[in-house]
C-alpha positions as MATLAB code, in Angstrom:
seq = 'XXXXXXXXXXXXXXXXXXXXXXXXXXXXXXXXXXXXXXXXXXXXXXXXXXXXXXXXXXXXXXXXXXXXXXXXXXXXXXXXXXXXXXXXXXXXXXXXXXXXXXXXXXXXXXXXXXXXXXXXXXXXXXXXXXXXXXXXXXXXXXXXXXXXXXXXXXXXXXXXXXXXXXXXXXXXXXXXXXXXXXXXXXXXXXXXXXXXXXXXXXXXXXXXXXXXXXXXXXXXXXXXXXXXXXXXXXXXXXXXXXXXXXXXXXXXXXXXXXXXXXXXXXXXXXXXXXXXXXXXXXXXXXXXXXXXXXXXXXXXXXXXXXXXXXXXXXXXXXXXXXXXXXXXXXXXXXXXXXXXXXXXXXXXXXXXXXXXXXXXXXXXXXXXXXXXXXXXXXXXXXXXXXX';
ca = [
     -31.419   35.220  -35.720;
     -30.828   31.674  -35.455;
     -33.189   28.760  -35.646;
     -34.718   26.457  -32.807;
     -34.149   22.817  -32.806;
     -37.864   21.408  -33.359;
     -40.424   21.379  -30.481;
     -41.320   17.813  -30.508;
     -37.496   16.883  -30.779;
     -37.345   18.612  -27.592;
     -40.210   17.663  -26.128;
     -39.518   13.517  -26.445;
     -36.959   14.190  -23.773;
     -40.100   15.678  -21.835;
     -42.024   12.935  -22.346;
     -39.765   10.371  -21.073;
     -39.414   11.884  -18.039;
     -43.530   12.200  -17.466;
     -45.092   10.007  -14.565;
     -48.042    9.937  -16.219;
     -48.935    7.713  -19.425;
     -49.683    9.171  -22.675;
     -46.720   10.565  -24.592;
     -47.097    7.787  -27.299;
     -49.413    7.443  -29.615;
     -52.521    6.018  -28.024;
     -54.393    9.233  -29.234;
     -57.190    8.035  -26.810;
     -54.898    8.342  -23.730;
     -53.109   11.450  -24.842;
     -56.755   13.127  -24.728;
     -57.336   12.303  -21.969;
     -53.537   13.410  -20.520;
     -54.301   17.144  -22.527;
     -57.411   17.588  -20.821;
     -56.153   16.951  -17.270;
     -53.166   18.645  -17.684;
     -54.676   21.947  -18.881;
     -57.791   21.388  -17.253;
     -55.846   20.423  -13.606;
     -51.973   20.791  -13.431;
     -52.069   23.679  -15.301;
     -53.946   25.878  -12.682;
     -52.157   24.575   -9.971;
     -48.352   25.072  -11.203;
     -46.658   27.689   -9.207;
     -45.206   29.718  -12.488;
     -43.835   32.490  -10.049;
     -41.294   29.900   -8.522;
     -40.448   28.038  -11.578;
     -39.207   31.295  -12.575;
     -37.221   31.747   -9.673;
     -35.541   29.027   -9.704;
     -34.956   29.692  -13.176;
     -32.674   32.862  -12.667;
     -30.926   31.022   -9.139;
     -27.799   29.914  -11.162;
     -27.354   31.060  -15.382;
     -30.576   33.275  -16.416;
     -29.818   36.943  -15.160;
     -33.881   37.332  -16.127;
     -36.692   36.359  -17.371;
     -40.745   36.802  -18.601;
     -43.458   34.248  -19.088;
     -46.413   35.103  -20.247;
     -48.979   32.564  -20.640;
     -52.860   33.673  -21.793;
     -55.444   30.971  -22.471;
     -59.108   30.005  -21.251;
     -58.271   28.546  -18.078;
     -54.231   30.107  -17.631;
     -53.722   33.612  -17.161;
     -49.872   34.446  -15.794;
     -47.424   37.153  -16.356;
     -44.583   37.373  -14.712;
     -40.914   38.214  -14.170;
     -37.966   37.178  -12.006;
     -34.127   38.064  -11.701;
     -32.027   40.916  -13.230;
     -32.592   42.902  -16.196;
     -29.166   44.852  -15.486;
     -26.661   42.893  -13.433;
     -24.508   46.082  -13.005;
     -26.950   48.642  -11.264;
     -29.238   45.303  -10.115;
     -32.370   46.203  -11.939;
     -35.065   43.912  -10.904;
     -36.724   42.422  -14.541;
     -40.192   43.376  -14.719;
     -43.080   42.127  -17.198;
     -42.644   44.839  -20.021;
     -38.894   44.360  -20.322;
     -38.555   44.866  -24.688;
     -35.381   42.704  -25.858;
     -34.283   41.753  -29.482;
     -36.500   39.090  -30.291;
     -34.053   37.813  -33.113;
     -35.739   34.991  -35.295;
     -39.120   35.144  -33.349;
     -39.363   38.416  -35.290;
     -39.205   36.434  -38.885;
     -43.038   36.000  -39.023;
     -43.379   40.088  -39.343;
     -41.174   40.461  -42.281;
     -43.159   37.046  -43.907;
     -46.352   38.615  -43.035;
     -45.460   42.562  -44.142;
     -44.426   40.328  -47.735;
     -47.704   38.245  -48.039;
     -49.933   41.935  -47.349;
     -47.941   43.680  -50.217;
     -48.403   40.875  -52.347;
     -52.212   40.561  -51.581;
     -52.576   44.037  -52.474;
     -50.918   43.695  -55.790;
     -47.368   45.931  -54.930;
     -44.854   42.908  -55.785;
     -45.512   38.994  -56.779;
     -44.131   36.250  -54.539;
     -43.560   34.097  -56.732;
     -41.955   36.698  -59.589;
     -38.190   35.970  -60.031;
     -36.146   38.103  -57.010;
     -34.431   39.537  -59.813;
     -37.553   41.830  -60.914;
     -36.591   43.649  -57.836;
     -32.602   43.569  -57.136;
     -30.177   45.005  -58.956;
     -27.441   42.678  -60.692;
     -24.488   43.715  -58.401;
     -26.836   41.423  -55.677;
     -27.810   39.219  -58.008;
     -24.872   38.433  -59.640;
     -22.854   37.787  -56.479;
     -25.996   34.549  -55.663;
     -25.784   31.388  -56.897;
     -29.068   31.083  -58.607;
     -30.552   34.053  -57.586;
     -32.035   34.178  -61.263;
     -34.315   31.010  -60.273;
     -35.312   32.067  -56.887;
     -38.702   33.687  -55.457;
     -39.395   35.492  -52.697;
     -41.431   32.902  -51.634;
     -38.857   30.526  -51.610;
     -36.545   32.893  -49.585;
     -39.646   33.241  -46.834;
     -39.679   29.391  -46.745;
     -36.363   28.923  -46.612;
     -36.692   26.836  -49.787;
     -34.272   28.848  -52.040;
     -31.013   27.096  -50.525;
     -29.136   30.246  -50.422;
     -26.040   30.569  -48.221;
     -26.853   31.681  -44.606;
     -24.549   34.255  -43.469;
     -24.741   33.611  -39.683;
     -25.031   29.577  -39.390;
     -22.553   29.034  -42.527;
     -19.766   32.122  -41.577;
     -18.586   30.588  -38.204;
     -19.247   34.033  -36.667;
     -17.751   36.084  -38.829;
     -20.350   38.891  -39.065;
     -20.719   39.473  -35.137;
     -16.948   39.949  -35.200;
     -17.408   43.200  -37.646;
     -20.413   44.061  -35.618;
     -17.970   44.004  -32.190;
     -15.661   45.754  -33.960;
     -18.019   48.692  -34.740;
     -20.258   48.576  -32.129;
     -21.709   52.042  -32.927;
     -22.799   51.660  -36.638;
     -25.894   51.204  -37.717;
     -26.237   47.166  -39.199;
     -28.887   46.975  -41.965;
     -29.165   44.437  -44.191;
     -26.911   45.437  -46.770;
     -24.354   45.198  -44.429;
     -25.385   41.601  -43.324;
     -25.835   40.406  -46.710;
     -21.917   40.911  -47.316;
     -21.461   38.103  -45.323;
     -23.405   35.598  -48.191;
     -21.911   37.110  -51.056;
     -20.195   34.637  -53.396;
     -20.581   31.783  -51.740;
     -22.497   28.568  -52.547;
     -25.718   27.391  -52.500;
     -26.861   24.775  -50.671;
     -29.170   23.575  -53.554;
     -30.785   24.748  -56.531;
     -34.403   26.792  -55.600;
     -36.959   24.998  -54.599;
     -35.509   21.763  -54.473;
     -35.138   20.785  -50.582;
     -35.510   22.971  -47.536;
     -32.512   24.702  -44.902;
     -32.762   27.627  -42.482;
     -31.075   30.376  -44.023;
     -31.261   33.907  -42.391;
     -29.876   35.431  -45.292;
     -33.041   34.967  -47.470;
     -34.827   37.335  -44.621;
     -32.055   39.519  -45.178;
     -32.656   39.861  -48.802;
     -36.276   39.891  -48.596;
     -36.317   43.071  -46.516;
     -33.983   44.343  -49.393;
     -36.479   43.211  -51.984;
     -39.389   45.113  -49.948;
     -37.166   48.354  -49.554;
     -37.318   48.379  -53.423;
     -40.873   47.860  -53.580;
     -41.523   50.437  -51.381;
     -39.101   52.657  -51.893;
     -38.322   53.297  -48.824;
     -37.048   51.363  -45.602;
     -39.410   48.492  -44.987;
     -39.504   49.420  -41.293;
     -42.320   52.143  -42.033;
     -44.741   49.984  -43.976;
     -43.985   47.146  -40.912;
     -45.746   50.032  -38.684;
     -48.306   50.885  -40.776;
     -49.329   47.893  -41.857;
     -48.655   45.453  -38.591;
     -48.013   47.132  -35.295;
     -49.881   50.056  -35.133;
     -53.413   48.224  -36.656;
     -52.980   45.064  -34.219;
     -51.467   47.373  -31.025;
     -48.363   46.120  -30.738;
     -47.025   48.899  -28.771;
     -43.855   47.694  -27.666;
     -42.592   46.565  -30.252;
     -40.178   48.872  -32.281;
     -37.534   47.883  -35.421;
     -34.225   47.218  -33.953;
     -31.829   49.465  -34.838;
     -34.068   52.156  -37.099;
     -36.945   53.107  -34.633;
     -34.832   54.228  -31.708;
     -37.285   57.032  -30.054;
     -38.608   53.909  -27.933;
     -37.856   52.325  -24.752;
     -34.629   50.844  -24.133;
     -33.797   47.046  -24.487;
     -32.399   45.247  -21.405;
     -29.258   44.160  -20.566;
     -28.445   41.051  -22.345;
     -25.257   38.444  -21.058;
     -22.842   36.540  -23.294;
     -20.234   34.612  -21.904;
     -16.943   35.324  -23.362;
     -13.506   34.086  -21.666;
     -15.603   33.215  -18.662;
     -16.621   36.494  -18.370;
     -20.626   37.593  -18.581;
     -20.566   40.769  -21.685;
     -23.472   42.941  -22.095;
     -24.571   42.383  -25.484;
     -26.667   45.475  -25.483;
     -25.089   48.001  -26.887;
     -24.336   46.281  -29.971;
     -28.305   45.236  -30.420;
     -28.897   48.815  -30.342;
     -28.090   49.241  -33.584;
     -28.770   46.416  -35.475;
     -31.639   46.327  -37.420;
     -32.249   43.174  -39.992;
     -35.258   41.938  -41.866;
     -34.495   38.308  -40.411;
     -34.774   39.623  -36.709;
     -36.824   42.882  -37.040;
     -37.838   43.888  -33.770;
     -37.516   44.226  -30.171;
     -40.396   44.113  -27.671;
     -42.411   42.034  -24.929;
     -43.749   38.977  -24.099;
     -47.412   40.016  -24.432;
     -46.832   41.464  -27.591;
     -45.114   38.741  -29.093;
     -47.612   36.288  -28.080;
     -50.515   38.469  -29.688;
     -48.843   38.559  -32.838;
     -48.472   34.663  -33.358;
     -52.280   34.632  -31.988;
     -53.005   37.277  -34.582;
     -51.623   34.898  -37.414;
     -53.073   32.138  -36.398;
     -56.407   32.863  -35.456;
     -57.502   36.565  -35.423;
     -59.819   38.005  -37.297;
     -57.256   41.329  -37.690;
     -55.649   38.698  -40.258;
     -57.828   37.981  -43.408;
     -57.809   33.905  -44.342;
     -55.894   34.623  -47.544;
     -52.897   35.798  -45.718;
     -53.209   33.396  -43.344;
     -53.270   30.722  -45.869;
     -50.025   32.311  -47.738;
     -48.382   32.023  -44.141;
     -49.404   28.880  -42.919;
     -51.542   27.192  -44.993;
     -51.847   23.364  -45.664;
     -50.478   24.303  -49.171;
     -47.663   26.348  -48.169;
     -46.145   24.139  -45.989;
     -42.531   22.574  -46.369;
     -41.220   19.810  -44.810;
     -38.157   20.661  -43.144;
     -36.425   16.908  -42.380;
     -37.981   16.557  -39.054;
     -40.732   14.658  -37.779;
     -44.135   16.146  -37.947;
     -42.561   19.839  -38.515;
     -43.716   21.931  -41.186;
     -42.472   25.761  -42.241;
     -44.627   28.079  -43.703;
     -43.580   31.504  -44.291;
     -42.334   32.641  -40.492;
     -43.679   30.382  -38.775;
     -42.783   26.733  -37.831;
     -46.128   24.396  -37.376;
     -45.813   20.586  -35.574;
     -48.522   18.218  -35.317;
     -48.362   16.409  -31.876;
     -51.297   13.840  -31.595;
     -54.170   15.743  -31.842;
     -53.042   19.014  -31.122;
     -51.154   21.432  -33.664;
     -48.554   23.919  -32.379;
     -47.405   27.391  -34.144;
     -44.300   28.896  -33.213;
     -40.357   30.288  -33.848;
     -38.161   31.176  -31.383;
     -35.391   33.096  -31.572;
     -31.891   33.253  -30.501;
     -29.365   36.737  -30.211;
     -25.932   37.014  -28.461;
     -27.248   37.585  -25.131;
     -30.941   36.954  -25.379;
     -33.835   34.194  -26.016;
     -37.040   34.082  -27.458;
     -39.541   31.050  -26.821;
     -42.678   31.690  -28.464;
     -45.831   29.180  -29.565;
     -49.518   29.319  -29.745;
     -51.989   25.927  -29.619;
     -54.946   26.830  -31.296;
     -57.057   23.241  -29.761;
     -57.193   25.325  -26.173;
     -56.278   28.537  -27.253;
     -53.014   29.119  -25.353;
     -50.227   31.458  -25.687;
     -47.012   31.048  -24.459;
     -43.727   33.380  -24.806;
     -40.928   33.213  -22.717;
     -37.970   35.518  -22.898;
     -34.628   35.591  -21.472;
     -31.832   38.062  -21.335;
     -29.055   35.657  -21.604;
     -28.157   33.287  -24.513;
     -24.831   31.815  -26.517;
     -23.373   29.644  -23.617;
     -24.105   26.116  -22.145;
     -25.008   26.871  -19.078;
     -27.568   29.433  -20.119;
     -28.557   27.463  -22.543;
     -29.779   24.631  -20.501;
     -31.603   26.693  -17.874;
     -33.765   27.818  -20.825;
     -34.418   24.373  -22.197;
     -35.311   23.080  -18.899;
     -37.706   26.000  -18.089;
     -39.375   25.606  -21.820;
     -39.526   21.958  -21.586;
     -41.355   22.346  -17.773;
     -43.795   24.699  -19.185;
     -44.830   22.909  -21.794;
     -45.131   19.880  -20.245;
     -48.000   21.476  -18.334;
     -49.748   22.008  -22.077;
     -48.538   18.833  -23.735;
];
């Protein structure tokens, strides 16, 4: 459910530590660095044993999937269970937490198209006042604005200092919907009036799902299946939490008192509009490539999503947010992605549209240093290879 510090924040640190020229801006020399890289080191990486070493010291597991014109690799290494020693294999489905953000964004921008709710209508249209009441501002703010994280509402994971995974460890076996999440951002302060500056905030996801459950009627996880995975084949992907007649998740590790947890029991039932779903690497790289690029995705939602127009600047360099979906500009090349980030598992998802490459990576560890590091250092080394 959290946010990803910005890909070219992270990838300056890769740059300094290239042997070869052309991280700067000489756009000349850093076309001529893409093309060999993807063209030549690219094919010749050994994927297989950087994810090996990967999962020697702090990753339990891990998938990479990487599909592009002159890339093709899936693969797994490690643990998906460190108990019974279940070897991870390529379909392993975990919570994909934040990744997950551009279904809700683009299940919003379809109903809109078709004329069932306006984005830009006041949220109060569709919420009742004991919601509205309890927001700062929520009379001012759009659903757009809550999709772009432009409506400066309070977040109720990065602003509660953990507060709601405590009451989700302390009843591990109910169901967590967004109501329930949303208690956690209930009379508390905005960050800024609507529209007025940008900041991650999960809990406008949260309230968006609300917003479509109105609209709809019904749970919001039906019309995501109607309208999104079953049309583009996203088989397995599934709602956290409300579609449970679907393969398990993994076995995710949190450390806590220097002691690994399994986190999976409590991602079992926890289903939230700003991390919707659970499901594989393939998967989650089609539906980015979907977005961006597929014909399965008319150009008007596209351009609601991540259109030039609909882009916010979020404070760092070259980044942009849509609805979803971050975008960065890097020299010549544009990148499309959001990762996401659970108690126990990672997300690393992007999609450059120049050479028509996917990447995902996911992880079934997360929330501690040491983790934390292996994953940056296996992002930043793939990358490299594209960048």
């Amino acid at each position: 459910m959290k946010t990803t510090l910005g890909l070219i924040t992270k990838v300056t640190i890769v740059c300094a530590t290239l042997t070869i020229t052309g991280c700067g801006s000489n756009s000349a020399k850093h076309n001529n660095v893409v093309k060999s890289v993807i063209d030549v080191a690219a094919t010749e990486f050994d994927y297989q044993q950087l994810l090996n070493d990967t999962v020697k010291n702090n990753v339990p597991g891990v998938v990479l999937y990487i599909q592009s014109p002159t890339v093709e690799f899936y693969g797994a290494a490690g643990l998906a269970d460190i108990n019974t020693q279940t070897m991870m294999q390529i379909d392993a489905r975990i919570p994909n937490g934040s990744a997950g953000k551009k279904l809700t964004a683009l299940l919003a921008a379809m109903l809109h198209e078709e004329g069932r709710f306006d984005l830009d209508a006041p949220i109060s249209q569709y919420l009742p006042t004991s919601i509205l009441s309890k927001i700062q501002y929520s009379q001012l703010m759009t659903t757009r604005q809550l999709l772009s994280h432009t409506s400066g509402v309070f977040d109720y994971l990065a602003d509660n200092d953990g507060e709601f995974y405590q009451a989700v460890q302390q009843q591990p076996n109910k169901l967590i919907t967004d109501s329930f999440a949303l208690h956690y951002a209930l009379d508390k302060p905005a960050h800024f009036s609507p529209g007025s500056d940008w900041r991650y905030s999960n809990t406008g996801y949260i309230l968006a799902g609300l917003i479509l459950n109105s609209v709809l009627g019904e749970h919001h996880s039906k019309a995501l299946r109607d309208y999104v995975l079953d049309p583009l084949g996203l088989t397995s992907m599934s709602y956290g939490g409300i579609e449970k007649a679907h393969a398990e998740i993994v076995s995710g590790y949190f450390l806590l008192d220097d002691k690994l947890e399994n986190t999976q029991s409590f991602y079992s039932n926890i289903g939230v509009a700003d991390a919707p779903v659970v499901g594989d690497a393939r998967d989650m790289a089609e539906l980015l490539r979907h977005i961006v690029e597929s014909e399965q995705i008319n150009e008007s939602l596209r351009q609601l999503l991540i259109g030039d127009a609909n882009l916010n600047k979020t404070g760092q360099v070259n980044q942009r947010y849509g609805m979803g979906i971050f975008v960065e500009r890097y020299d010549d090349q544009v990148v499309y992605y959001h990762g996401g980030d659970e108690l126990g598992y990672a997300t690393r998802d992007y999609y450059f549209p120049k050479t028509q490459t996917a990447i995902t990576m996911l992880f079934n560890c997360n929330g501690y240093r040491t983790c934390e590091v292996d994953i940056d250092n296996m992002r930043d080394t793939v990358l490299k290879q594209f960048l």
